[in-house]
C-alpha positions as semicolon CSV with decimal commas, in nm:
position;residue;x (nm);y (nm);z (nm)
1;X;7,086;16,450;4,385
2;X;7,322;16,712;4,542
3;X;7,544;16,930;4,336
4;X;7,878;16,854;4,323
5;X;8,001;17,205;4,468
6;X;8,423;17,088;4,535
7;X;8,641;17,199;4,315
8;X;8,846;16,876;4,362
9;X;8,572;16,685;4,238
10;X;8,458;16,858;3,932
11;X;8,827;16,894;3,829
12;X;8,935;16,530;3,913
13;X;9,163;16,658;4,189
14;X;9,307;16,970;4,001
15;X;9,292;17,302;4,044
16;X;9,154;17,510;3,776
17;X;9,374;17,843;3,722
18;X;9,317;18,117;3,453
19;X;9,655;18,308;3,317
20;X;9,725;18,526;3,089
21;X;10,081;18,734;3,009
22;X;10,184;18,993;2,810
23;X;10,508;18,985;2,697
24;X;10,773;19,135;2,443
25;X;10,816;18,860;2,215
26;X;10,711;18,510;2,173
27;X;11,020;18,330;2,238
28;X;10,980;18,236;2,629
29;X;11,353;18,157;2,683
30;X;11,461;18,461;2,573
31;X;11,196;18,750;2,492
32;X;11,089;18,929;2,865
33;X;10,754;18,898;3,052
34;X;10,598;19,229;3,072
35;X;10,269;19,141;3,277
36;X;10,110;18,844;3,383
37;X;9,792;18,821;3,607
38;X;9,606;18,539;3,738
39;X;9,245;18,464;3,825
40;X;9,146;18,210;4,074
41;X;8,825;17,991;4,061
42;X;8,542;17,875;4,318
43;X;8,191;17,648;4,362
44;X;7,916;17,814;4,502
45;X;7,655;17,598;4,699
46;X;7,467;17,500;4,425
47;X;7,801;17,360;4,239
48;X;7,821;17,660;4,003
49;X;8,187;17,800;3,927
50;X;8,192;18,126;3,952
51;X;8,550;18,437;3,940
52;X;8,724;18,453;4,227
53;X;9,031;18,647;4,337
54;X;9,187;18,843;4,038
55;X;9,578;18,881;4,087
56;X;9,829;19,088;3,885
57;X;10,178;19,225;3,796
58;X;10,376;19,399;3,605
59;X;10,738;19,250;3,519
60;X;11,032;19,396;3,462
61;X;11,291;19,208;3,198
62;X;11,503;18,958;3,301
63;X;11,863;19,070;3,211
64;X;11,992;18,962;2,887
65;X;11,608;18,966;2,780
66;X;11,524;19,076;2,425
67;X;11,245;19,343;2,406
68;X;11,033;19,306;2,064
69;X;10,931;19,645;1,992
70;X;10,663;19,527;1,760
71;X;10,536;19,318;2,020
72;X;10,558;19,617;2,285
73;X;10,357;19,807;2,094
74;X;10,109;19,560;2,064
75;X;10,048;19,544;2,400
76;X;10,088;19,957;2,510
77;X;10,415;19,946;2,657
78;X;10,677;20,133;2,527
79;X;10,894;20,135;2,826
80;X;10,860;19,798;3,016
81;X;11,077;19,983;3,310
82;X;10,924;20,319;3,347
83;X;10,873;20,390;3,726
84;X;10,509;20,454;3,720
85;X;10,436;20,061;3,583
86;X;10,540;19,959;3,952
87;X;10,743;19,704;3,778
88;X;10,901;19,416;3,981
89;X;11,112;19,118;3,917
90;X;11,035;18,809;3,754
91;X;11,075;18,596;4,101
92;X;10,860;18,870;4,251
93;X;10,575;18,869;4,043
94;X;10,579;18,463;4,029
95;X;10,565;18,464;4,427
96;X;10,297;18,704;4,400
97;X;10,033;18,514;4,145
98;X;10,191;18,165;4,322
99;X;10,102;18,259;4,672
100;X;9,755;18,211;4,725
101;X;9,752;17,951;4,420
102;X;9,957;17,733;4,688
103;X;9,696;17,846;4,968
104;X;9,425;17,709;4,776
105;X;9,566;17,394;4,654
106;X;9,576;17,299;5,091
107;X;9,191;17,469;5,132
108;X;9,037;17,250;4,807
109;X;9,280;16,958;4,865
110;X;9,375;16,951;4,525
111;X;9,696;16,804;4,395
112;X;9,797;17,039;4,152
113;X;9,689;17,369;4,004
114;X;9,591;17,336;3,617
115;X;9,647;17,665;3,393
116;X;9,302;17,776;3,191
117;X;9,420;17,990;2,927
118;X;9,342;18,152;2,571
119;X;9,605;17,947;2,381
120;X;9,703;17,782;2,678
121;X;10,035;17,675;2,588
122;X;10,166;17,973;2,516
123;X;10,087;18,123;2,865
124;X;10,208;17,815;3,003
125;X;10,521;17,858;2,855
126;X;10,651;18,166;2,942
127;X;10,539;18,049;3,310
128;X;10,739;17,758;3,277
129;X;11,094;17,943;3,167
130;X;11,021;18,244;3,422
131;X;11,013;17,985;3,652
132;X;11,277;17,758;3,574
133;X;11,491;18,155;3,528
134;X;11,410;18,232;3,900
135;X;11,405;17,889;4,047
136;X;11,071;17,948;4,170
137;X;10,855;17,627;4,194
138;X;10,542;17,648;3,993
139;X;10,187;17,532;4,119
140;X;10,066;17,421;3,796
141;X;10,059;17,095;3,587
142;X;10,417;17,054;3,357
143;X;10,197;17,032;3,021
144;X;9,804;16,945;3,071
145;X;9,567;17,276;3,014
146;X;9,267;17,431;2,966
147;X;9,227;17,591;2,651
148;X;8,924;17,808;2,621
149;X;9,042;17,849;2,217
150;X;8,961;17,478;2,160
151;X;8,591;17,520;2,431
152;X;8,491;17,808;2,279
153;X;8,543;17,694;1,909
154;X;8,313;17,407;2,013
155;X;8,062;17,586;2,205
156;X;8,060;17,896;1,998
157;X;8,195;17,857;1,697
158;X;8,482;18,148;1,752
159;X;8,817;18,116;1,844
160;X;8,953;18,488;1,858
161;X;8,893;18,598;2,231
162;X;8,714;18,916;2,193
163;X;8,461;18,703;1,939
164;X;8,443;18,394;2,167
165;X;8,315;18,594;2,481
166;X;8,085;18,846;2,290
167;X;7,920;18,519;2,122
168;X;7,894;18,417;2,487
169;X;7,697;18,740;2,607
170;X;7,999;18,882;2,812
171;X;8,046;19,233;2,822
172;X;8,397;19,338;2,580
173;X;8,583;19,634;2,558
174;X;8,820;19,676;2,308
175;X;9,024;19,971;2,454
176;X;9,096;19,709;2,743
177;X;9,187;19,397;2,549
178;X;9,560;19,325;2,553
179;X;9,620;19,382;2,953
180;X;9,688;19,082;3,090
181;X;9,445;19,148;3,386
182;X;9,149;19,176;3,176
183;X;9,209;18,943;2,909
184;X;9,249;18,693;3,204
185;X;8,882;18,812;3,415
186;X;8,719;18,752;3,016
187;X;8,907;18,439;2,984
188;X;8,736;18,321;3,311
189;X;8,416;18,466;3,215
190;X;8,446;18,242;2,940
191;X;8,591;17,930;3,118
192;X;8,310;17,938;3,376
193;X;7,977;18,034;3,119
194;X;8,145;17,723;2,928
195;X;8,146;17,472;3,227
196;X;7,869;17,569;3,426
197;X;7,677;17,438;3,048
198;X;7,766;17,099;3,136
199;X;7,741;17,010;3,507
200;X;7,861;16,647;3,590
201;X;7,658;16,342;3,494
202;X;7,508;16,154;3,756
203;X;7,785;15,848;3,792
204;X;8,014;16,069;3,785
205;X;7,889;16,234;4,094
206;X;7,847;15,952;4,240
207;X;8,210;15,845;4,201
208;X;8,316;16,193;4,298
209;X;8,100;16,211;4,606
């Protein structure tokens, strides 16, 4: 029995995408997106799913955004347009992280991309509005997810990031938690020790192949 080793047909025709923002509030029509970076996903040849491209930016506010300084501290900024973040706009940094979610939508022949995230909604979310703001069309599914709070509760037990992948054996370093590029390379980490537990049952593959 092979391994199923598309993407398409582990994900019934989606396109698994891990996000994760930063932002200055948690209000996504009007509090600003700070960061937000993606990481994209592959199947090696013996159908395991495995990190691949990491993508990220830094965001300056949309105008008439409202900056919670509570919340910037939270995440390290204090000035979310300082020169040296390399700050760009909103549409810019969507284009960026949508790019070569598009590209591999055509290469894996999926339909649409799906957003993996730790509390999922809320990443989705602020995608959504940024979106809707810039009138950039987004890759991913309106409202279905995957969660890795809800996976890693039931695999592990833990719910809390940090906790969730140390119970999983990946590396964690606090003084790096709360970037929105490596919360989102952990939240794959996670995403992928999870699924690679549980490869497809047989009809299934079948079906699929």
């Amino acid at each position: 029995m092979k391994p199923v080793t598309l993407i398409k047909d582990r994900f019934r025709g989606f396109l698994p995408v891990v996000v994760d923002v930063e932002t200055a509030g948690f209000d996504p029509q009007t509090n600003a997106l700070i960061e937000i970076a993606v990481v994209t996903l592959k199947m090696n040849a013996e159908g395991v799913l495995e990190k691949d491209q990491t993508i990220q930016a830094n965001v300056l506010p949309f105008k008439g955004s409202k900056l919670d300084q509570g919340a910037l501290k939270f995440i390290g900024v204090e000035d979310p347009t300082h020169p040296f973040r390399m700050a760009v706009s909103e549409k810019d940094a969507l284009e960026k992280c949508f790019s070569p979610i598009r590209q591999l939508l055509k290469e894996q022949d999926c339909s649409r991309a799906i957003l993996v995230g730790h509390n999922a909604f809320f990443d989705l979310s602020f995608v959504k509005a940024a979106s809707d703001r810039c009138k950039v069309k987004s890759p991913f599914h309106e409202f279905s997810t995957f969660d890795t709070v809800s996976l890693a509760g039931l695999v592990y037990g833990q719910t809390v990031l940090a906790k969730s992948v140390t119970e999983a054996g990946i590396d964690w370093e606090d003084s790096k938690a709360h970037s929105a590029e490596y919360d989102t390379e952990k939240t794959a980490e996670l995403f992928c020790k999870i699924v690679n537990q549980w490869p497809l049952a047989k009809a299934q593959q079948e079906t699929a192949n």
